[in-house]
N, C-alpha and C positions, 0 to 999 in steps of 0.2 A: 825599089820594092817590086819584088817579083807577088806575084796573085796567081794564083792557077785554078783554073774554075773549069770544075767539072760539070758537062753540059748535061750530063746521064743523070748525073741525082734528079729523083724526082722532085725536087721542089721547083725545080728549072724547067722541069718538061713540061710540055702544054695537055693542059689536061682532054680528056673526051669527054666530050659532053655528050651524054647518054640522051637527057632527056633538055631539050634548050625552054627557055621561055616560053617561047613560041610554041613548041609542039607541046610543054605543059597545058598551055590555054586553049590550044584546039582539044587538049584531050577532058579537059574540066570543062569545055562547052557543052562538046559531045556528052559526058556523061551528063551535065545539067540536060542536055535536049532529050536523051534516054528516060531521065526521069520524069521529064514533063511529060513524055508521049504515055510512059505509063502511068504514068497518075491521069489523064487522059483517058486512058481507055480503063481505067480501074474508075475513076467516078464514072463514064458511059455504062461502064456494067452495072455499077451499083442503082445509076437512074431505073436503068432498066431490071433488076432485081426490085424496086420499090415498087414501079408502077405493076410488074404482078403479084407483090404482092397487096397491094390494093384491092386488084382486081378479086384476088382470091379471098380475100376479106370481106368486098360485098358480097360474093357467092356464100360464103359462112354466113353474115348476116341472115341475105336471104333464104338459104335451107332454116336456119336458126329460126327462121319466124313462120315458115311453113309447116315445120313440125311442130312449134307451138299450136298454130292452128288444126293442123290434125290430132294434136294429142288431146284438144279440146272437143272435135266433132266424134272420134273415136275412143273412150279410153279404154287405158288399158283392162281385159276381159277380168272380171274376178271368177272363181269355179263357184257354179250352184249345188246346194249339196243334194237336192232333189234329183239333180239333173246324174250326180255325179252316183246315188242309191240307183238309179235308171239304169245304170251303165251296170253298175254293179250285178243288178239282178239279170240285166240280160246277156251279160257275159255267165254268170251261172245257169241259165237257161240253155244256151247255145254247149256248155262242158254238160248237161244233162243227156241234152240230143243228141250229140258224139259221143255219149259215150253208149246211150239208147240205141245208134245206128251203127256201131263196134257191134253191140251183140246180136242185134237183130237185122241188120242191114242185110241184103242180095248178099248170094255165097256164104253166108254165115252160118257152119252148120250148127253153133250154138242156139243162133236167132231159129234155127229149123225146128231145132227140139224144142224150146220155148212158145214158139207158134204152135205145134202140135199139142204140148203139155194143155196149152191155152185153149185150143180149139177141141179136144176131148171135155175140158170140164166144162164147157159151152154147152156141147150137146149133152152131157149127163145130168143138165137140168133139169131140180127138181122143185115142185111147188112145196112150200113151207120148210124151206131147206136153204140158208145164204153164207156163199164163203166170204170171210171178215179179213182175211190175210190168206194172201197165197207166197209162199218164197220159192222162186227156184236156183238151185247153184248151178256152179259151171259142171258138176260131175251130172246133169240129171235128178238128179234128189231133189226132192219134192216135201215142201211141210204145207199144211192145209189146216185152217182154221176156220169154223162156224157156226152157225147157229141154225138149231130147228126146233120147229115146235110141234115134232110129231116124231116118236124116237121111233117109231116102227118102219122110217122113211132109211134112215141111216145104211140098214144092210144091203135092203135096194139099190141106194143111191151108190154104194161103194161097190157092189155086184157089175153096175151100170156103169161105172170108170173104168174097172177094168176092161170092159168090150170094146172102149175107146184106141179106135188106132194112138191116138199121140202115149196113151196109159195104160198098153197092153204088157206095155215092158216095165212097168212098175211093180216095185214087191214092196208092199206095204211093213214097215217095222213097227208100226204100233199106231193102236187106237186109245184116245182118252178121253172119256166123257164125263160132264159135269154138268149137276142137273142146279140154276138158276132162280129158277121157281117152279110153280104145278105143271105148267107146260114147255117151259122154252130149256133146251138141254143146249150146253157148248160142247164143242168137241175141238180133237185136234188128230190130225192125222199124218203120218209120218212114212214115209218110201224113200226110197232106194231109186237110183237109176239101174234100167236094165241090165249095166252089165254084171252084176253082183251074182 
């Protein structure tokens, strides 16, 4: 009996061992030692992540109980309304003044006319004779309102505005008078600025 046997077939041929026993076990050590070093150093971080945050938690404590204590020596301000009408009126005070020292401030030739309008009916003062309202607009124009108790005073006293530097330039548009009782008469008087 003849056999002939093929040495080629792989079932005959010696295999290769890629990975042997041995080099399995060194390499499952190795990763076994891989992983302990990192679990290793994964709990050392995590210790040390704990203990700050420890630390940071007594710090919270502490602020925590400090602001307790300040919110208790200080609190929080409420608004007083007194305080707050205060403010009120003297922010309308202060838009009064600004707006006083717009027309009549340095360089202001409005504030010029206005002084002068003002300083004419100063000197054309007369006795038993009171202006009750004086308006003047931004054109010069002038309205005058008062009381006398002597109506013979009246033409005088308007004779004597005109000679007034600040009221030379006034042209009067109308007089109106209204008699009160037996002596006290009202009047109202009414101009123009000069340049009319």
């Amino acid at each position: 009996m003849n056999q002939q046997i093929n040495l080629y077939q792989p079932i005959l041929r010696r295999e290769a061992k890629v990975f042997s026993s041995r080099a399995m076990l060194l390499g499952l050590l190795l990763v076994a030692l891989g992983l302990l070093a990192l679990s290793a150093v994964v709990e050392w971080r995590l210790r040390v992540q704990e203990a700050e945050l420890a630390e940071l938690e007594a710090q919270r404590q502490g602020l925590q109980q400090r602001l307790t204590v300040l919110e208790v020596r200080f609190p929080e301000p409420r608004r007083d309304p007194a305080l707050e009408r205060q403010v009120a009126a003297g922010e309308e005070e202060l838009r009064r003044k600004r707006r006083f020292l717009e027309v009549f401030g340095a360089g202001s030739q409005a504030g010029a006319d206005y002084a002068a309008v003002l300083d004419g009916l100063a000197r054309a003062a007369e006795d038993d004779l009171w202006l009750t309202r004086i308006v003047l607009d931004g054109r010069g124009a002038a309205s005058l309102q008062g009381l006398t108790l002597d109506a013979a005073r009246l033409p005088l006293w308007m004779e004597r505005l005109g000679e007034q530097p600040g009221l030379a330039e006034q042209r009067f548009q109308g007089l109106r008078v209204e008699r009160l009782d037996e002596r006290a008469l009202r009047f109202e008087l009414e101009a123009a600025g000069g340049d009319q």
